[in-house]
NUTI-72543 format. One record per residue (C-alpha): residue in three letters; x, y, z. Coordinates in steps of 0.2 Angstrom, whole numbers, padded with zeros to 4 digits, always signed. Example, Ala and Ser with C-alpha at 12.3 -4.5 7.8 and 13.67 -1.06 7.14 Angstrom:
REM residues 2
Ala+0062-0022+0039/Ser+0068-0005+0036/
This chain:
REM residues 264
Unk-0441-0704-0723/Unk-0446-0713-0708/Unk-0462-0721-0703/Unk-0478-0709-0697/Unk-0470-0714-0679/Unk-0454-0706-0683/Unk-0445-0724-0684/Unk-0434-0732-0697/Unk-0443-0749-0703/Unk-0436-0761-0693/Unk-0433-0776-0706/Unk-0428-0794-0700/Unk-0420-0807-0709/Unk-0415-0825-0704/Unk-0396-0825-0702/Unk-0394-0836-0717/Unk-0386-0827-0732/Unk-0399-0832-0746/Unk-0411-0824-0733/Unk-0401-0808-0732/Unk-0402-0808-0752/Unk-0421-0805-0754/Unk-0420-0794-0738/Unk-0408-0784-0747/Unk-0418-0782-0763/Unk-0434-0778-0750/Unk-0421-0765-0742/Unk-0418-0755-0757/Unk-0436-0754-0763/Unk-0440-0744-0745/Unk-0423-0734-0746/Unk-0427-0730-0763/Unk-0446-0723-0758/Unk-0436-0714-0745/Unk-0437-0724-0728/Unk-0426-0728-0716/Unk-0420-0745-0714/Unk-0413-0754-0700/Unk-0409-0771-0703/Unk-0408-0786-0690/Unk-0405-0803-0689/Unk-0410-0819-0680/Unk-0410-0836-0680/Unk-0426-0846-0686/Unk-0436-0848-0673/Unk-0430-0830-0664/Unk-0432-0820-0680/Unk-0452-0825-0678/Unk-0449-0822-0657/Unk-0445-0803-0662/Unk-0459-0802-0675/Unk-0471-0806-0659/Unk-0464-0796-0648/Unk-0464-0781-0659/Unk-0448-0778-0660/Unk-0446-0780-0681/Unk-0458-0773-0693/Unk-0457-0784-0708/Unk-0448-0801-0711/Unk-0440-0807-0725/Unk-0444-0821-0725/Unk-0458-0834-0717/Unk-0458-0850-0727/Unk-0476-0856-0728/Unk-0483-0866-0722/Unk-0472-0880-0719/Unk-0452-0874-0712/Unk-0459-0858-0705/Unk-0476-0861-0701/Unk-0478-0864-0683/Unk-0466-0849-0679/Unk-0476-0837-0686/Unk-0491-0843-0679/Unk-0494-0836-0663/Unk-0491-0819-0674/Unk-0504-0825-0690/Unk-0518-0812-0687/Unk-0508-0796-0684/Unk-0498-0796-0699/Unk-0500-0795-0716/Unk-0492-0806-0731/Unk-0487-0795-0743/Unk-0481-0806-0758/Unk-0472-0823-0760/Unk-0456-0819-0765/Unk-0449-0836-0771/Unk-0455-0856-0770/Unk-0441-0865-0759/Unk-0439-0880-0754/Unk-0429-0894-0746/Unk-0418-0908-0752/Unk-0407-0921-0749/Unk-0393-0917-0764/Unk-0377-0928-0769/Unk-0363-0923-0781/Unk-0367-0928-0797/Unk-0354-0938-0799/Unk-0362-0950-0788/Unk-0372-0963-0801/Unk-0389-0960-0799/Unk-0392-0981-0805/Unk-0383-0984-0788/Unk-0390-0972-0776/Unk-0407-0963-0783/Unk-0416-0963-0766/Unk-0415-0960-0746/Unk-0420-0979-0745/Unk-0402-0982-0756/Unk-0391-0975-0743/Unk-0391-0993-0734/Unk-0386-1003-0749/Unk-0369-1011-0748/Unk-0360-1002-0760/Unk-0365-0985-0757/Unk-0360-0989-0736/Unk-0342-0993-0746/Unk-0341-0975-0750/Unk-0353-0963-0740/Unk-0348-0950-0728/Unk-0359-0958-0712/Unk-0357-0939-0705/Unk-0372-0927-0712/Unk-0368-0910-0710/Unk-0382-0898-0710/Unk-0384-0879-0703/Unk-0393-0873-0686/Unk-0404-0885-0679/Unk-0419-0872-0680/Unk-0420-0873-0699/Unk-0432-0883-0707/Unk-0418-0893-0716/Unk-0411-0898-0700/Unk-0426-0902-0692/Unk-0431-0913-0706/Unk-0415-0922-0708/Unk-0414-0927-0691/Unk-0432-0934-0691/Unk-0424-0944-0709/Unk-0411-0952-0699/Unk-0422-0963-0688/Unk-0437-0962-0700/Unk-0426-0970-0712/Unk-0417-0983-0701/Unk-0402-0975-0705/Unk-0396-0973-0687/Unk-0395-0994-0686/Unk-0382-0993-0701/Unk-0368-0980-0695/Unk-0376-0961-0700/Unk-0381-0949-0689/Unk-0385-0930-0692/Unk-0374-0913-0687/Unk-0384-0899-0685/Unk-0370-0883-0686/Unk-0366-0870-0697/Unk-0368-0863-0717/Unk-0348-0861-0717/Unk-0347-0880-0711/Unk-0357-0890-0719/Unk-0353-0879-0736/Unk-0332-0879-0734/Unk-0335-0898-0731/Unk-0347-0900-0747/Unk-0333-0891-0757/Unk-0317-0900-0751/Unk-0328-0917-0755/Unk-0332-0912-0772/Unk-0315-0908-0774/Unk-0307-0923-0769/Unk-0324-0933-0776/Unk-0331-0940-0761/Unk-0345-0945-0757/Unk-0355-0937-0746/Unk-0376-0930-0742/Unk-0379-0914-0739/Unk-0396-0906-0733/Unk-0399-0890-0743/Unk-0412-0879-0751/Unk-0415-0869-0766/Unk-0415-0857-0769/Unk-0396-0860-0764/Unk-0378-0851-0770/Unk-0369-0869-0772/Unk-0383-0872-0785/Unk-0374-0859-0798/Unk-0357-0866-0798/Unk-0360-0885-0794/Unk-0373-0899-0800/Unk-0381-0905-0785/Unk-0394-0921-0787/Unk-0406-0923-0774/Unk-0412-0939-0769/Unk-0429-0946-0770/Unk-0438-0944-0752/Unk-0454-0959-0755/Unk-0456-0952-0735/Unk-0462-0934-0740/Unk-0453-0930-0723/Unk-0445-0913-0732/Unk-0460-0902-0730/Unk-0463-0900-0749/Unk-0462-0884-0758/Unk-0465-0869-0747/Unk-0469-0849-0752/Unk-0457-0837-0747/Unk-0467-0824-0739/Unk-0464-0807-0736/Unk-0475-0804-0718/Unk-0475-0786-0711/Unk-0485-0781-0695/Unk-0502-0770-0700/Unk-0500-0758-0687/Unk-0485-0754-0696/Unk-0492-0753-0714/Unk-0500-0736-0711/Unk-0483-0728-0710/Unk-0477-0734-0727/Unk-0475-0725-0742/Unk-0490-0733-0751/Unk-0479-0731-0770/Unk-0467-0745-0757/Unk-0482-0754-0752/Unk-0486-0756-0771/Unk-0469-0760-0775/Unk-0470-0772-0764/Unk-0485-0780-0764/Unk-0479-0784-0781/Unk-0462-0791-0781/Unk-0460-0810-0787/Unk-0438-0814-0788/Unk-0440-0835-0791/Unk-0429-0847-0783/Unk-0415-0843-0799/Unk-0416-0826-0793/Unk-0411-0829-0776/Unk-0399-0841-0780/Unk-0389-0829-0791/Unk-0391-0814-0777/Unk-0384-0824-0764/Unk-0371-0831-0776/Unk-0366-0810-0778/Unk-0365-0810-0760/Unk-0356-0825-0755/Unk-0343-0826-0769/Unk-0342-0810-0778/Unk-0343-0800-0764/Unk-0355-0792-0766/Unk-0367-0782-0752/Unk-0384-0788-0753/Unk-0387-0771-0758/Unk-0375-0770-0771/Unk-0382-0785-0778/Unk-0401-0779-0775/Unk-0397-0762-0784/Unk-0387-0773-0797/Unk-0403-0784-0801/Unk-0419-0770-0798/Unk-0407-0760-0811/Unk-0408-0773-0824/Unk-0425-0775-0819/Unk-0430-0758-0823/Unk-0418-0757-0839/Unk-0426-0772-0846/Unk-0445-0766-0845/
């Protein structure tokens, strides 16, 4: 099935894996009602470029109001927000293995001792992100510029590989990072205190779909929809599926809305 225009629903993600976990889910509901779906992917600030210029029908997902609000603003009256899907937010997370009575806060990053041992590089993902806009803000806000760190904006495969070979060696290092988040399942990260407020707080993952396009959905989807919730553990475990079982985001989406439907 199509929409009443005879189009697939075009479905837009941020090109960020734990985005493509809930889109994946939101894919197999519409496929499952009997729509076509084409999926596409942006970066953060050009996923809500294509949702203005009507060119996606429904993203997956805005992060209200703080990471995500002024993109989707230009776009605010003509769509819809379907549903929050899951409650992120940002964070400033060390291995636990670094001792929380020496470095508890943003403002201990400039003790002596922690200097010794930190990584001064902070790694993070594209510099569209919330995280990374944050964290680059942090660097100055936090004087931490005058003592040797500076911010990286780059990729998800960077800032993770480096996280990992850290922890394996047990390094120290920051890392700016979100939950819901993969590394969350197989390592414990600690986030620091932030006194600053400077990480935006917890957002709503919402799932925004243009009205004009709503008309054409199956209104059984619409409900389903309207009506899904997945949390931040959720999430975590999808894009774990995805990223190290290697899984499709399908395949894990099917996986889950099973064992949904088996459970109720």
């Amino acid at each position: 099935m199509t929409t009443r225009t005879g189009q697939p629903i075009r479905l837009g993600y941020i090109d960020l894996s734990f985005h493509l976990a809930s889109a994946g889910v939101v894919q197999e509901i519409l496929e499952r009602h009997g729509h076509q779906v084409e999926l596409r992917a942006a970066p953060h600030e050009a996923m809500f470029e294509l949702l203005h210029a009507k060119e996606v029908d429904i993203v997956s997902s805005a992060w209200l109001p703080a990471s995500h609000g002024g993109y989707l603003a230009p776009s605010l009256d003509a769509v819809e927000k379907l549903t929050v899907l899951y409650e992120p937010y940002c964070l400033w997370g060390v291995p636990d293995y670094v001792p929380a009575d020496v470095l508890a806060s943003v403002e201990d990053l400039k003790k002596p001792e922690v200097l010794d041992k930190m990584d001064r590089v902070i790694d993070g993902i594209n510099p569209g992100a919330g995280i990374s806009r944050f964290s680059a803000a942090m660097i100055d806000a936090y004087g931490l510029r005058d003592v040797g760190y500076r911010f990286e904006p780059g990729s998800e495969a960077t800032a993770f590989a480096k996280f990992e070979r850290a922890v394996a060696d047990r390094r120290w290092l920051v890392l700016p990072l979100w939950s819901p988040q993969y590394l969350h399942h197989d390592y414990r990260i600690r986030s620091l205190v932030e006194p600053k407020g400077m990480l935006g707080g917890q957002d709503e993952a919402t799932l925004v779909a243009r009205k004009e396009v709503l008309p054409g959905i199956a209104p059984a989807a619409l409900e389903e929809l309207r009506g899904l919730y997945l949390g931040n553990d959720v999430v975590t475990d999808l894009e774990h599926a995805i990223r190290v079982e290697g899984l499709s985001a399908q395949e894990a989406a099917r996986r889950w809305l099973d064992t949904q439907r088996m459970a109720a």
